[in-house]
C-alpha positions as CSV (number, residue, x, y, z in Angstrom):
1,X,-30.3,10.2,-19.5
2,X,-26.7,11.4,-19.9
3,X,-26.4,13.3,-17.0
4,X,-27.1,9.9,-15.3
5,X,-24.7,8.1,-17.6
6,X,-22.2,10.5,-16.3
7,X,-22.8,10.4,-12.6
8,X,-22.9,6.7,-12.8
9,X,-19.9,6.3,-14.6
10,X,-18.1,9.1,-11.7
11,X,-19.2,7.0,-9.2
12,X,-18.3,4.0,-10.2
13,X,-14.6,5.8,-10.7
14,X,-14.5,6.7,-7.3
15,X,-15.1,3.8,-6.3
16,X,-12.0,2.0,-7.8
17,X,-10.1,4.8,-7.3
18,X,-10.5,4.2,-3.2
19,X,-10.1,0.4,-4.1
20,X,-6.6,1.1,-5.7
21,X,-5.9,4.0,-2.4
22,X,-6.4,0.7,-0.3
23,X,-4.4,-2.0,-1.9
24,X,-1.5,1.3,-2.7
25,X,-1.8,1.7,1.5
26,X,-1.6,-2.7,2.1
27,X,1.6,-3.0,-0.3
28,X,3.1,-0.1,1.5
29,X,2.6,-1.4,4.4
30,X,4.3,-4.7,3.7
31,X,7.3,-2.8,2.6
32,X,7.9,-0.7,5.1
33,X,7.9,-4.1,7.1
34,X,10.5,-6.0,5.2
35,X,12.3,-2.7,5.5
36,X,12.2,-2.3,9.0
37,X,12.8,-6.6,9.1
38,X,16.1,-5.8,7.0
39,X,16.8,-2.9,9.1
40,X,17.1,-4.8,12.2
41,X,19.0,-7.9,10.7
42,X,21.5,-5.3,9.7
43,X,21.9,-4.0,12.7
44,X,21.9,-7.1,14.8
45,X,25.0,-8.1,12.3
46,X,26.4,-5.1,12.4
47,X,27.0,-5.3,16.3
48,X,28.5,-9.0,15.7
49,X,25.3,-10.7,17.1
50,X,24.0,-13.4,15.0
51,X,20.8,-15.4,14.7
């Protein structure tokens, strides 16, 4: 019975590790859009052209 507890419970602790891996890898991936956003409306000032 224990050695069920325990594989259960390792599973189940996989399994919101990977959930946490995938919503790490979304906000990432928002950020490194607003970066690259704020990257180019940098730029674009920097060379005098405006929006």
């Amino acid at each position: 019975m224990s050695f069920s507890f325990i594989s259960t419970f390792a599973v189940l602790f996989n399994l919101v590790l990977f959930g946490l891996g995938v919503y790490a890898l979304i906000l990432f991936i928002k950020l490194a859009n607003r970066g690259i956003q704020a990257l180019d409306i940098y730029l674009y000032e920097k060379r005098g052209e405006r929006f």
